[in-house]
Residue frames relative to the residue before (quaternion, step in Angstrom):
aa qw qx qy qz dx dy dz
X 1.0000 0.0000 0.0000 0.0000 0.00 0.00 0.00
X 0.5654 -0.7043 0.3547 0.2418 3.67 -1.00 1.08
X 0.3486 -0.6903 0.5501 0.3153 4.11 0.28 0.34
X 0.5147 -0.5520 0.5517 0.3550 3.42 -1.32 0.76
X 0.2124 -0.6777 0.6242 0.3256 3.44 -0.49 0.31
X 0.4712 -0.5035 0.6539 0.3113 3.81 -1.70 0.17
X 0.4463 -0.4242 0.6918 0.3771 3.35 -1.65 0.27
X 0.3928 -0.6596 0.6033 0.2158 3.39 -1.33 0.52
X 0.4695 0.6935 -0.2966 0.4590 3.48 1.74 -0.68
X 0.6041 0.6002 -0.3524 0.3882 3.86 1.27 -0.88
X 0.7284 0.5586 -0.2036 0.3405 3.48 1.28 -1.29
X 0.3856 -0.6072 0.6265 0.3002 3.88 -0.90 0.68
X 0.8413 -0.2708 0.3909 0.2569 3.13 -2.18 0.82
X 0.6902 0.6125 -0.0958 0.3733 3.57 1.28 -1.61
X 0.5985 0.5978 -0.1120 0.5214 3.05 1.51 -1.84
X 0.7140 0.4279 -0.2667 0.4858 3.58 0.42 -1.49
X 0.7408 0.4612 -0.3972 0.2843 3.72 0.48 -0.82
X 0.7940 0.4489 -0.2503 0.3245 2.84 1.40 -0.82
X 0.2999 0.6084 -0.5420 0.4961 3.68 2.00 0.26
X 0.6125 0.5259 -0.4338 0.4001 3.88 0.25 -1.28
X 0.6671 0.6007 -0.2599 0.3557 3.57 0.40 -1.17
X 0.6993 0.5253 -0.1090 0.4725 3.31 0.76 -1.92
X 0.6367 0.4806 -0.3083 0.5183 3.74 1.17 -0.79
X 0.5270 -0.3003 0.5658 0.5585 4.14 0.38 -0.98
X 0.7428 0.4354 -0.4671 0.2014 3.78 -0.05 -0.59
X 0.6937 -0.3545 0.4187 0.4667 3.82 -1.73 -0.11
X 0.5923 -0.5720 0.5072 0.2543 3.52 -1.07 0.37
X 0.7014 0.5306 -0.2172 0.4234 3.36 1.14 -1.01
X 0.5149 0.5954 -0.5071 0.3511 3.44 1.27 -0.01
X 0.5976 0.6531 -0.3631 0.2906 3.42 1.10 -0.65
X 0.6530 0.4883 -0.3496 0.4613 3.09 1.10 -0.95
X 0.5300 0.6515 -0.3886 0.3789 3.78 1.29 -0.70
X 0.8297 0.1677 -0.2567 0.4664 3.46 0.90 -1.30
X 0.2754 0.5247 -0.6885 0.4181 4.17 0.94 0.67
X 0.6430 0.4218 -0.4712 0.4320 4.41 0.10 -0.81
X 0.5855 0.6891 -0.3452 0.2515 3.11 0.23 -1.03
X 0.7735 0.4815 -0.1194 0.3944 3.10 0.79 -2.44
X 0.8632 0.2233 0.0336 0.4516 3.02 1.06 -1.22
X 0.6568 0.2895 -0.4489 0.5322 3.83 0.49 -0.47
X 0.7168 0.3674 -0.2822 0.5211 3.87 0.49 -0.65
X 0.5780 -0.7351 0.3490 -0.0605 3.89 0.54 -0.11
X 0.3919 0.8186 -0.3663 0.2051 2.76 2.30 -0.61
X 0.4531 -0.6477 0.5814 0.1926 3.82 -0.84 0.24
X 0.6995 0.0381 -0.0770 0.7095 4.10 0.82 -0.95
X 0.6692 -0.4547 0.5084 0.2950 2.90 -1.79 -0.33
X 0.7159 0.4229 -0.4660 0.3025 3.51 0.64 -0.49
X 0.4120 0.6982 -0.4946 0.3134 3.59 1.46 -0.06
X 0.6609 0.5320 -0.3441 0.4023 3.90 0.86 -0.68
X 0.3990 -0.7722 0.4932 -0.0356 3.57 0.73 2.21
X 0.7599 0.3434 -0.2253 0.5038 3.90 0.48 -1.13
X 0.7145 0.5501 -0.2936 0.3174 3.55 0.84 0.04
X 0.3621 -0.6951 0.4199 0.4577 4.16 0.17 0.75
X 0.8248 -0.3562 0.4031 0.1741 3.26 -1.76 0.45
X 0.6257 0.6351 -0.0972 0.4424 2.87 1.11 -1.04
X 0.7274 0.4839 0.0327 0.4855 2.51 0.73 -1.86
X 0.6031 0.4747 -0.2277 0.5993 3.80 1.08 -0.56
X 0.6767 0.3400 -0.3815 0.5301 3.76 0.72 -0.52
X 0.6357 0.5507 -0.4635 0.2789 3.70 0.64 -0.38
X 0.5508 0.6759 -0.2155 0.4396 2.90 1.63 -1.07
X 0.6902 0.4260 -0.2455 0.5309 3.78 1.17 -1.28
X 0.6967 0.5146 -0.2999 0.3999 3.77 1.16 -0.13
X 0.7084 0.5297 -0.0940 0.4569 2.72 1.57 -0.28
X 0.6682 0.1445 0.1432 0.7156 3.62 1.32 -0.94
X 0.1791 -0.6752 0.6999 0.1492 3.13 -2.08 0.39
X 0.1991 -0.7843 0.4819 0.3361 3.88 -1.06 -0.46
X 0.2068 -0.8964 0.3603 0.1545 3.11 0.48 1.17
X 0.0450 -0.8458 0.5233 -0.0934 3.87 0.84 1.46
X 0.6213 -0.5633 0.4872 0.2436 3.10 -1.50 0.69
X 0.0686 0.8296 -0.5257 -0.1754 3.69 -1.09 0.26
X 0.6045 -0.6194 0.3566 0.3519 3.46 -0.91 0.94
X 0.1430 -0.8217 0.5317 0.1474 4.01 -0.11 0.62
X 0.8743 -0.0015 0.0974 0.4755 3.23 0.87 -0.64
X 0.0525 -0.8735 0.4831 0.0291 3.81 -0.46 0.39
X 0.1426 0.7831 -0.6028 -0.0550 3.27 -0.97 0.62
X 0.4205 -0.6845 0.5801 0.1351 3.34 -1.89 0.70
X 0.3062 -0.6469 0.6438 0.2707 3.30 -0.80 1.30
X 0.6019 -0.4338 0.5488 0.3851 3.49 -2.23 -0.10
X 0.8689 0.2557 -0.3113 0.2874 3.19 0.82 -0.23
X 0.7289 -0.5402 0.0671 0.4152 3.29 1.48 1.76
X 0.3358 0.7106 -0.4872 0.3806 3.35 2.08 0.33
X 0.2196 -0.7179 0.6531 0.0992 3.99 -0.86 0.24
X 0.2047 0.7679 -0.6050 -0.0477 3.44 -1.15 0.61
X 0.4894 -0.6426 0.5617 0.1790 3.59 -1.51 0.65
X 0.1225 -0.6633 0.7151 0.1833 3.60 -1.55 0.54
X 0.3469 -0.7912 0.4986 0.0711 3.44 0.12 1.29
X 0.0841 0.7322 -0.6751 -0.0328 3.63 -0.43 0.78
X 0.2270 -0.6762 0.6934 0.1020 3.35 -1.20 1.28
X 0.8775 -0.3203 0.1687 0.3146 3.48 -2.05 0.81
X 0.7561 0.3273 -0.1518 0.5460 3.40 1.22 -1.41
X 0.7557 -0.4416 0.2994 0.3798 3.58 0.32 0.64
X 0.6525 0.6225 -0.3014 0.3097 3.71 1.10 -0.24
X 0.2873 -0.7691 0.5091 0.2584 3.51 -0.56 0.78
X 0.1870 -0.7900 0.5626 -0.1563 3.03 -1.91 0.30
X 0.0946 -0.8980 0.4270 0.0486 3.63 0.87 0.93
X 0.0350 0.6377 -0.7693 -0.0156 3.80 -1.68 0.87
X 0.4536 -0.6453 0.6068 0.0978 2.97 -2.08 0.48
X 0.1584 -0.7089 0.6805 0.0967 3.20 -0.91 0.53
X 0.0062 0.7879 -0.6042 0.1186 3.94 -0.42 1.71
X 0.1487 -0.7904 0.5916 0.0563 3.14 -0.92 1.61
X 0.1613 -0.6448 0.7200 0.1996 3.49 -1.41 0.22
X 0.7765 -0.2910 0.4474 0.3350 2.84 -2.05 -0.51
X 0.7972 0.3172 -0.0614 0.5100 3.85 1.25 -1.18
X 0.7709 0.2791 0.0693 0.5684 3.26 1.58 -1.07
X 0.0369 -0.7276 0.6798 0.0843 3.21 -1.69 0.35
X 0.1884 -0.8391 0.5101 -0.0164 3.12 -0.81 1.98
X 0.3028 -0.7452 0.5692 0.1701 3.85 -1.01 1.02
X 0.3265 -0.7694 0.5487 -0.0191 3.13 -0.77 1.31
X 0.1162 0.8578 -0.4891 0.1068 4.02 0.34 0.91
X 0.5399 -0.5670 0.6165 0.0837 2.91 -1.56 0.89
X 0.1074 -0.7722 0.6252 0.0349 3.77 -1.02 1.18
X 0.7574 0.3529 -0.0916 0.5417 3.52 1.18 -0.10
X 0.3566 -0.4886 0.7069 0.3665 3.62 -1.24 0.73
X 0.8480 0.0970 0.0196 0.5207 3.98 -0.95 0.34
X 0.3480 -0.6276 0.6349 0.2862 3.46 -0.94 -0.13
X 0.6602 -0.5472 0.5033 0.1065 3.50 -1.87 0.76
X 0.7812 0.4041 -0.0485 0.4734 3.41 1.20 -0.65
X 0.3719 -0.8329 0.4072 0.0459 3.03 -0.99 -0.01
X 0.0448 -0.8409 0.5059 -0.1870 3.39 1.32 1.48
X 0.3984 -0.8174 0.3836 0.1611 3.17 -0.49 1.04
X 0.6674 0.4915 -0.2007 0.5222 3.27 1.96 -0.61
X 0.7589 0.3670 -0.3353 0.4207 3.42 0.95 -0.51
X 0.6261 -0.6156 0.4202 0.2288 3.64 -1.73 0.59
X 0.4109 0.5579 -0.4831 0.5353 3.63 1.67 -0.12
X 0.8140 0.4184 -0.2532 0.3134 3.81 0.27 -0.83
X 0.4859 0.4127 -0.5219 0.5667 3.50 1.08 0.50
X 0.4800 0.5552 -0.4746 0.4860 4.16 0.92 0.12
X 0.3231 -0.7892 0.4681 0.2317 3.66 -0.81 0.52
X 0.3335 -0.7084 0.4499 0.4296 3.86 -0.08 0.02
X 0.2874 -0.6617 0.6922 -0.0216 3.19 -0.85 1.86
X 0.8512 -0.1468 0.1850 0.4687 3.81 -0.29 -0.60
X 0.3145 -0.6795 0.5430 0.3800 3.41 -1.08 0.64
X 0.6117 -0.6661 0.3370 0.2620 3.90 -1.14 -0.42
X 0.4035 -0.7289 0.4567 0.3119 3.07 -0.16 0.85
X 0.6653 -0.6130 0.2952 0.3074 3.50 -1.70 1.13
X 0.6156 0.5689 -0.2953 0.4584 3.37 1.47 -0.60
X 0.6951 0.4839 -0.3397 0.4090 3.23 0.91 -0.70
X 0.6221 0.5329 -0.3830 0.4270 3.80 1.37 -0.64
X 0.5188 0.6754 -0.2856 0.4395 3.18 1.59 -0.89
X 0.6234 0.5752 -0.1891 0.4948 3.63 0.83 -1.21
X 0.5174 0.6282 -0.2880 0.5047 3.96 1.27 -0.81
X 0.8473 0.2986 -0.0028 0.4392 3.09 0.42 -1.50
X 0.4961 0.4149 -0.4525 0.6140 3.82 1.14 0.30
X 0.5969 0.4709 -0.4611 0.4576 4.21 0.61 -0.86
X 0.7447 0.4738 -0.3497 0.3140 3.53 0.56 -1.00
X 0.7001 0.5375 -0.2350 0.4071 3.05 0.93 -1.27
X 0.5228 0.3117 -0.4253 0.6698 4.31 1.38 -0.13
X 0.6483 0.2785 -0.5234 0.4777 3.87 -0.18 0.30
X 0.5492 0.3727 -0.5776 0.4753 4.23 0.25 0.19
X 0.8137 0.3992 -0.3023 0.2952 3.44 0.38 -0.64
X 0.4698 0.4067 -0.4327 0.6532 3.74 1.52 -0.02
X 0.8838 0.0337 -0.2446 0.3973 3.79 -0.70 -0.15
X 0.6747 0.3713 -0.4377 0.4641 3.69 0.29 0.45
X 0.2948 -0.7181 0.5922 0.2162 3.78 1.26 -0.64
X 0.7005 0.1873 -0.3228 0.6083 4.00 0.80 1.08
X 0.5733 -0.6566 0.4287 0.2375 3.06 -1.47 1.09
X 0.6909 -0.5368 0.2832 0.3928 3.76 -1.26 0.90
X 0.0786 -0.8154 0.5658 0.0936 3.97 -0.86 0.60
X 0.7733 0.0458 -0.2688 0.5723 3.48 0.12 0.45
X 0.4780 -0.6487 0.5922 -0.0025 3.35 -2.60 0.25
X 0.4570 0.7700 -0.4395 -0.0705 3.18 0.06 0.58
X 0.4076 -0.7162 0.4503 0.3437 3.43 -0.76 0.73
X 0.4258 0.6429 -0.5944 0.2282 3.79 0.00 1.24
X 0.5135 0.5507 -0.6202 0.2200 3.72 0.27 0.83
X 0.7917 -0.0512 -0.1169 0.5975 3.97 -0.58 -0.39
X 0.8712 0.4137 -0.1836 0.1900 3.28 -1.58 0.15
X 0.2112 -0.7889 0.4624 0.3452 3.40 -0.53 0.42
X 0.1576 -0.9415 0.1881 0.2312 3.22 -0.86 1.31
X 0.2366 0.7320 -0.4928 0.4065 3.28 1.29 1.15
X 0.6564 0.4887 -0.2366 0.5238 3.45 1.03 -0.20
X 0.6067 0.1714 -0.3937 0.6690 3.20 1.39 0.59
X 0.0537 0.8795 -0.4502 -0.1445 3.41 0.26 0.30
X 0.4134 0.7920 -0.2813 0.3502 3.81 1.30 -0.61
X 0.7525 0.4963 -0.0279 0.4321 2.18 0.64 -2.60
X 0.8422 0.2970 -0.2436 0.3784 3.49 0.11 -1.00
X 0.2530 0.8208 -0.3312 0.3906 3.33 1.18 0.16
X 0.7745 0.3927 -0.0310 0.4950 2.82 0.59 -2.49
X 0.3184 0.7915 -0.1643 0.4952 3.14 1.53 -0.80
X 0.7922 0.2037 -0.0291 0.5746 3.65 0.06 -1.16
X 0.7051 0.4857 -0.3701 0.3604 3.48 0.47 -0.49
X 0.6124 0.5076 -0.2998 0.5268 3.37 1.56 -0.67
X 0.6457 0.6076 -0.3107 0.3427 3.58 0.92 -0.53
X 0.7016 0.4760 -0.1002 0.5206 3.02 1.68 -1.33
X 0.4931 0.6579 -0.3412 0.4556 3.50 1.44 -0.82
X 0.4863 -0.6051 0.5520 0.3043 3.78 -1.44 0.84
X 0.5173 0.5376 -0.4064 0.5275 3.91 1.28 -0.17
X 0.7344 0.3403 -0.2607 0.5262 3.76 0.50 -0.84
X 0.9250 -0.1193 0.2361 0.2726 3.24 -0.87 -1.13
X 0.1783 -0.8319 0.4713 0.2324 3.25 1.81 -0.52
X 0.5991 0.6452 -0.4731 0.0323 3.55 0.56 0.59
X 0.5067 -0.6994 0.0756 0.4983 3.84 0.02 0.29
X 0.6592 -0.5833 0.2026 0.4292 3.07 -0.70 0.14
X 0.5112 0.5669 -0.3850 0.5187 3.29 1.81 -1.01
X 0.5866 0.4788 -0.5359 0.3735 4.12 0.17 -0.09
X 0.6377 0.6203 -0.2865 0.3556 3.72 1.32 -0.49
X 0.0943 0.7345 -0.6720 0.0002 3.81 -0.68 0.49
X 0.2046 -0.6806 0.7015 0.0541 3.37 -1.34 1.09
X 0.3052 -0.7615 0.5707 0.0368 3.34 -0.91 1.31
X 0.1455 0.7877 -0.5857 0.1239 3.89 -0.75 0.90
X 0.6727 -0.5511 0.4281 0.2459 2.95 -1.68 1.00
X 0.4727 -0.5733 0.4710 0.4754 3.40 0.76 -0.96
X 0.3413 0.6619 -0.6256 0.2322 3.62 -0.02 1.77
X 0.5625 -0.7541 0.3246 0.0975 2.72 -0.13 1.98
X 0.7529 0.4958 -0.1233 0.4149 3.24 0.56 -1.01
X 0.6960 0.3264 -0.2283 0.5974 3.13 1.61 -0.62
X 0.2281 0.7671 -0.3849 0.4598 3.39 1.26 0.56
X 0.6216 0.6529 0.0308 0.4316 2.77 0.80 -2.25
X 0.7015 0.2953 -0.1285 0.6358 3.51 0.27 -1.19
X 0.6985 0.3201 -0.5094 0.3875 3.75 -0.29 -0.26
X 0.6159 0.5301 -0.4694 0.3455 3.43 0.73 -0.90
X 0.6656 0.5015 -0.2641 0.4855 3.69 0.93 -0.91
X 0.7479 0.2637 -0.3586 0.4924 3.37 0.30 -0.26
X 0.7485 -0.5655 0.3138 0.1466 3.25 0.53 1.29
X 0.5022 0.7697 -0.3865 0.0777 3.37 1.31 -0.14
X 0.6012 -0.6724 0.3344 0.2731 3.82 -0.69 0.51
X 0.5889 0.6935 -0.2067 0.3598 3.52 1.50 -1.02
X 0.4588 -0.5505 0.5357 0.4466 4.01 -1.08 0.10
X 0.2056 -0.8311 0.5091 0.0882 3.07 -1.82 -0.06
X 0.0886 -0.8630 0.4973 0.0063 3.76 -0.20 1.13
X 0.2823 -0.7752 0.5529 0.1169 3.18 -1.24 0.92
X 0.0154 -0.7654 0.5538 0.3275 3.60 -0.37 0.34
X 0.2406 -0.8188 0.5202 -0.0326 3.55 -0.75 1.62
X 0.0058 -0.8715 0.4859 -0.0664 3.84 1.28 -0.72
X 0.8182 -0.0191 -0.1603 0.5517 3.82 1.52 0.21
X 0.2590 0.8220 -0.4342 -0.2622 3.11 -0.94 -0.23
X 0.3257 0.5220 -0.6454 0.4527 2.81 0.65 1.70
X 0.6897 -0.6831 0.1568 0.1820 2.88 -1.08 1.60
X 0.5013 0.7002 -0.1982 0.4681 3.28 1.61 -1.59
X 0.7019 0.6242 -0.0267 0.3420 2.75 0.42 -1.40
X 0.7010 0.2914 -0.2434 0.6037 3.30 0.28 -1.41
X 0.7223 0.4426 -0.3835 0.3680 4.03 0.15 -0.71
X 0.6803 0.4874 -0.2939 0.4617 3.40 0.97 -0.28
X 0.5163 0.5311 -0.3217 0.5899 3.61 1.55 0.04
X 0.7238 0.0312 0.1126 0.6800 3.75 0.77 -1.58
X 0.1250 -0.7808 0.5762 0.2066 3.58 -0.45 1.63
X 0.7097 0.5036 -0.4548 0.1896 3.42 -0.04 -0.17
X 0.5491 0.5375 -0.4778 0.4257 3.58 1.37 0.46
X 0.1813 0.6537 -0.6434 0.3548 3.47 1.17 1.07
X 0.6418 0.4154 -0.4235 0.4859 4.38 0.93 -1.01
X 0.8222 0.3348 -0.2175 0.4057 3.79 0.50 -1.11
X 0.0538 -0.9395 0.3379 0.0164 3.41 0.30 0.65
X 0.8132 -0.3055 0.2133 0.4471 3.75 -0.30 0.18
X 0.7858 0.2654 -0.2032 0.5204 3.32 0.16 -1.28
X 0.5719 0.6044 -0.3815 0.4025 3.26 1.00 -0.99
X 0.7475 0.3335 -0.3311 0.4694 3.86 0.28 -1.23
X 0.5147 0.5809 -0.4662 0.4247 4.28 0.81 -0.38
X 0.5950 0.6060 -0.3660 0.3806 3.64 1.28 -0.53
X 0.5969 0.7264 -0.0406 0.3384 2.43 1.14 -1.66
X 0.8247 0.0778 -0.0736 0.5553 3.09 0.53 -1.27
X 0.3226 0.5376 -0.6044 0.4916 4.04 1.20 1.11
X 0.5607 0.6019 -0.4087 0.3953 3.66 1.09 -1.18
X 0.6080 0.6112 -0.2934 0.4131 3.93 0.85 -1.77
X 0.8047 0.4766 -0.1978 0.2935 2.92 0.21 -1.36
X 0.4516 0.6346 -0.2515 0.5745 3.43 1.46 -1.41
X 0.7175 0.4607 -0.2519 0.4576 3.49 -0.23 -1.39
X 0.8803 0.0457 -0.0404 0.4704 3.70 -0.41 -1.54
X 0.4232 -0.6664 0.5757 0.2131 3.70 0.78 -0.18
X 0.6285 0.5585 -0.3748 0.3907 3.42 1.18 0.83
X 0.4988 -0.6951 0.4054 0.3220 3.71 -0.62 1.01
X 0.3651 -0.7452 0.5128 0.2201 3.14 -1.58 0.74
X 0.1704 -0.7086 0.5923 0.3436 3.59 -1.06 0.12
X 0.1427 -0.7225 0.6523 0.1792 3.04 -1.58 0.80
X 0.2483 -0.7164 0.6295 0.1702 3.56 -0.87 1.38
X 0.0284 0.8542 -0.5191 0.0041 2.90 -1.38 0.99
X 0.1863 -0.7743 0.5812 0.1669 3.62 -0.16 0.80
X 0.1016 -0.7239 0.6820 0.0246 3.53 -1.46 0.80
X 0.3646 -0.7561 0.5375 -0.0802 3.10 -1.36 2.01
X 0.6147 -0.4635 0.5855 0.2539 3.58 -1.23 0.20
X 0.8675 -0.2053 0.0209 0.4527 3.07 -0.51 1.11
X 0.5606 0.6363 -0.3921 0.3564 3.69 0.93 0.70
X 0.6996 -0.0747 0.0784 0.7063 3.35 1.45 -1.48
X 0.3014 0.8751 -0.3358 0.1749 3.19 1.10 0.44
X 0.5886 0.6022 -0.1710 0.5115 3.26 2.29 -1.15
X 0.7148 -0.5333 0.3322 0.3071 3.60 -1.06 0.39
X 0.6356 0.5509 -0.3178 0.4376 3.44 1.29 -0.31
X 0.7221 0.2395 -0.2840 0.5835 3.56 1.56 -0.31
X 0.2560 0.5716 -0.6125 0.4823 3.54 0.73 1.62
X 0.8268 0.3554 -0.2066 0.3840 3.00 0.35 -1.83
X 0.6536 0.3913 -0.4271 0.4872 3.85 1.09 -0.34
X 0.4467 0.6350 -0.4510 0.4403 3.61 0.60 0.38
X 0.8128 0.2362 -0.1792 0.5015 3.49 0.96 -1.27
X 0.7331 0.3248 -0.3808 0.4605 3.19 0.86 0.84
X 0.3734 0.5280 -0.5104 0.5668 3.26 1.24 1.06
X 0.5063 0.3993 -0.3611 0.6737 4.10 1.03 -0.80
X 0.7197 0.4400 -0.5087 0.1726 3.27 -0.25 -0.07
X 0.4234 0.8287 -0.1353 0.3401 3.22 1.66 -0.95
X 0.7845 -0.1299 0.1517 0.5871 3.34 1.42 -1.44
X 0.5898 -0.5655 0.3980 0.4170 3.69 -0.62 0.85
X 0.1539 0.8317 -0.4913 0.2078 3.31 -0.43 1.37
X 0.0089 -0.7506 0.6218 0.2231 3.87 -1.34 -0.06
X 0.6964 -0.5281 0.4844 0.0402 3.08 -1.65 0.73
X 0.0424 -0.8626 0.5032 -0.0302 3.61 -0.57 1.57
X 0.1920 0.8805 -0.4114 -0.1365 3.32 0.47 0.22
X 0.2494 -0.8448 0.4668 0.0784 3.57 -0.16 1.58
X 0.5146 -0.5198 0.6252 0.2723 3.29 -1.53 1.28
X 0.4810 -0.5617 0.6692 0.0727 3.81 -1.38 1.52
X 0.1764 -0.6832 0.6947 -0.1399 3.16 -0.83 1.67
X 0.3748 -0.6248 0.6252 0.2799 4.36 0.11 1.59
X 0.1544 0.7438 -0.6359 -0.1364 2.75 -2.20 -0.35
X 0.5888 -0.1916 -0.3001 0.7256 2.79 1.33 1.70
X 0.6340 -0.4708 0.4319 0.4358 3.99 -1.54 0.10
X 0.3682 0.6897 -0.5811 0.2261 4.11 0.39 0.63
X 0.8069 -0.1138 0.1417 0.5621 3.70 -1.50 -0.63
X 0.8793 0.3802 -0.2264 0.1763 3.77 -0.06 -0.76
X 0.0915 -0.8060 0.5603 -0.1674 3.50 0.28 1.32
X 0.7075 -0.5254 0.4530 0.1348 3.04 -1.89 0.61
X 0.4877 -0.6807 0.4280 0.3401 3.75 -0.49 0.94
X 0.3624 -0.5514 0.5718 0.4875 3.63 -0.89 -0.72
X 0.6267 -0.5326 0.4183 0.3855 3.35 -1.45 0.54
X 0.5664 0.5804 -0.4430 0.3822 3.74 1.22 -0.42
X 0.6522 0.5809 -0.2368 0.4255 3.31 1.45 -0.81
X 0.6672 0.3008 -0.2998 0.6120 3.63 0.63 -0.27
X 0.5952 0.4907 -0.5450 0.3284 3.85 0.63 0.22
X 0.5145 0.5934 -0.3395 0.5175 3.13 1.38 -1.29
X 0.8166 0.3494 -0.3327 0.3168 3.68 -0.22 -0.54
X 0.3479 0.6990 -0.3292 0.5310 3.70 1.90 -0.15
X 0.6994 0.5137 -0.2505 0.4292 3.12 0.60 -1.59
X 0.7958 0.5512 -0.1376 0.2096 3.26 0.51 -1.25
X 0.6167 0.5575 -0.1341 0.5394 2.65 1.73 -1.17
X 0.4519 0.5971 -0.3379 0.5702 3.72 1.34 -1.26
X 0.8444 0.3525 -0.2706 0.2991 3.59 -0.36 -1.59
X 0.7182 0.3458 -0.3303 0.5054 3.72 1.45 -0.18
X 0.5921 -0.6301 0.2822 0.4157 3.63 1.16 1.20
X 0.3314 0.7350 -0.4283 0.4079 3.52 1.67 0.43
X 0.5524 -0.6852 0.4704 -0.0633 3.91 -0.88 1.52
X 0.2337 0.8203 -0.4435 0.2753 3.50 1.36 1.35
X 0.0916 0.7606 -0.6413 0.0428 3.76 -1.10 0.48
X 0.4766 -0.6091 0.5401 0.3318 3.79 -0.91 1.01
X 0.0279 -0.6802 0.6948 0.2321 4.38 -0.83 0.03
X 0.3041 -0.7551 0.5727 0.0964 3.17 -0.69 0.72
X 0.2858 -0.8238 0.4163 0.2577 3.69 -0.46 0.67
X 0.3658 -0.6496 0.6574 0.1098 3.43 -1.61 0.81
X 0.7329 0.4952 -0.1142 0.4522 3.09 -1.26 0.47
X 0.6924 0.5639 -0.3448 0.2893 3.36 0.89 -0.08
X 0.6362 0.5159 -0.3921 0.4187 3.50 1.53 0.12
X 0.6132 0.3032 -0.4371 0.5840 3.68 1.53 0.63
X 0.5714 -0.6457 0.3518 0.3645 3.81 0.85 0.76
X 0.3362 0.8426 -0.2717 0.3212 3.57 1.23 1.25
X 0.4926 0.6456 -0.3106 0.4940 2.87 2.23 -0.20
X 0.5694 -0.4852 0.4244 0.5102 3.66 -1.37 0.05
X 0.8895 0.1456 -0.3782 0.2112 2.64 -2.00 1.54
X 0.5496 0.6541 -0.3169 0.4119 3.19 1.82 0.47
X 0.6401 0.5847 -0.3883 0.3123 3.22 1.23 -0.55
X 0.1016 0.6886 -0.6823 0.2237 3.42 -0.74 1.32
X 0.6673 -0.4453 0.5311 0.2727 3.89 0.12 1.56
X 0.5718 0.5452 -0.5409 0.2885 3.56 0.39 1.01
X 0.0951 -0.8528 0.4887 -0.1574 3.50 0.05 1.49
């Protein structure tokens, strides 16, 4: 009968030296195949050229790497790129590849589906099947970064973790995740290129701020009037208002780093002057700046686009209370690549 093999991806620098050890081999091979896995990326084992034959079958008897593989790819017209991520067990999973003029940003996924239950976005009619494994977010962001360099001809510059999932709800994972990205073994990129996106779980808020982490942070908030927000995203009926303002007084205290608050503005939802003015006095709460994202439909139901009078009026406001606002227009939206579209439609 065949042994489950382990991901070899599961094992620290520590782990690998000491399988090498336990077998008859040098200790240092481990550190050979930790390069391998990760600054170089290899995908099988027989890629690992500096290693004997031997030695590579012990490895294939012993372990698998259970890497990600690009199934499919489209190019928006407007030079946006996106991935159907197939993962080992057959599940899909979508990233973005977002150029600019200065930059190229990786959009990732932290979840097969998403945990929640945003009423506007198309990841949340997906159930959460499985969270991801650190290699496999890791694997996102090396595909993206050789597609900045084949059609942009410069290597990827920024991270964000806003395609599926919510990724405080994997918290572990993505963690490990970032550390490998940021690590001179992984990717060496910095952390400040790195923005974790979150509904607002307070509590896990909380814990990044403690655990010291280095990275930016964005909230998607889209209210803050209470009613409101919970009737947009029901499950922030647990994480509520005052609670996440704690939260992120805690962040701030702790790392002395601004939040973003993404915000999308609807037709007749927050569109009215009372959820301007509770907006600028939620920013007021904690050193912060202002997204206001261009609404990306997903079918012809309650959620519709503001008017442009609406998202000026809220510019205005925000500007006039020394509050850090900009409109983000979306990319990507004629292969369904923009935020809140990605729903494994291919």
């Amino acid at each position: 009968m065949e042994i489950d093999k382990k991901d070899i991806r599961s094992l620290t620098k520590s782990q690998l030296r000491d399988f090498f050890v336990a077998n008859g081999e040098n200790a240092f091979r481990g550190n050979q195949v930790y390069e391998w896995l990760w600054n170089k990326a290899a995908h099988n084992f027989e890629d690992m050229t500096n290693i004997s034959k031997e030695t590579r079958q012990m490895l294939e008897n012993n372990f698998v790497i259970n890497h990600i593989k690009v199934d499919a790819m489209q190019r928006s017209s407007d030079g946006t790129v996106k991935n159907a991520v197939r993962l080992h067990d057959g599940l899909v999973v979508e990233s973005v590849l977002i150029p600019t003029e200065k930059r190229t940003t990786a959009c990732v996924s932290s979840q097969v589906g998403c945990s929640l239950d945003c009423n506007f976005c198309a990841t949340a009619s997906l159930k959460r099947m499985r969270n991801l494994e650190p290699g496999e977010i890791y694997d996102q962001v090396v595909a993206i970064d050789r597609e900045s360099r084949f059609y942009y001809n410069r290597p990827l510059s920024n991270v964000v973790f806003m395609g599926m999932g919510e990724p405080l709800m994997n918290y572990n994972n993505v963690m490990k995740a970032i550390n490998m990205i940021t690590s001179e073994e992984g990717l060496g990129m910095s952390p400040k290129r790195i923005t974790v996106s979150t509904s607002g779980v307070s509590k896990m808020i909380k814990k990044m701020a403690d655990d010291d982490v280095k990275f930016k942070l964005a909230v998607s908030l889209h209210s803050a009037v209470e009613e409101t927000r919970n009737h947009i995203m029901p499950f922030t009926k647990n994480f509520r208002l005052p609670e996440l303002k704690e939260a992120l007084q805690y962040w701030y205290k702790k790392t002395k780093s601004k939040v973003t608050f993404e915000y999308v503005v609807w037709k007749n939802i927050n569109d009215d002057k009372a959820s301007i003015d509770a907006l600028v006095k939620f920013c007021k709460y904690v050193p912060c700046k202002v997204n206001l994202i261009e609404y990306n439909p997903i079918d012809d139901g309650e959620f519709q686009q503001a008017s442009d009078i609406v998202i000026s009026n809220y510019i205005k406001a925000l500007t006039d209370n020394d509050i850090i606002a900009k409109v983000r227009r979306s990319r990507g939206k004629d292969i369904d690549a923009a935020c809140g579209q990605l729903a494994n439609k291919l």
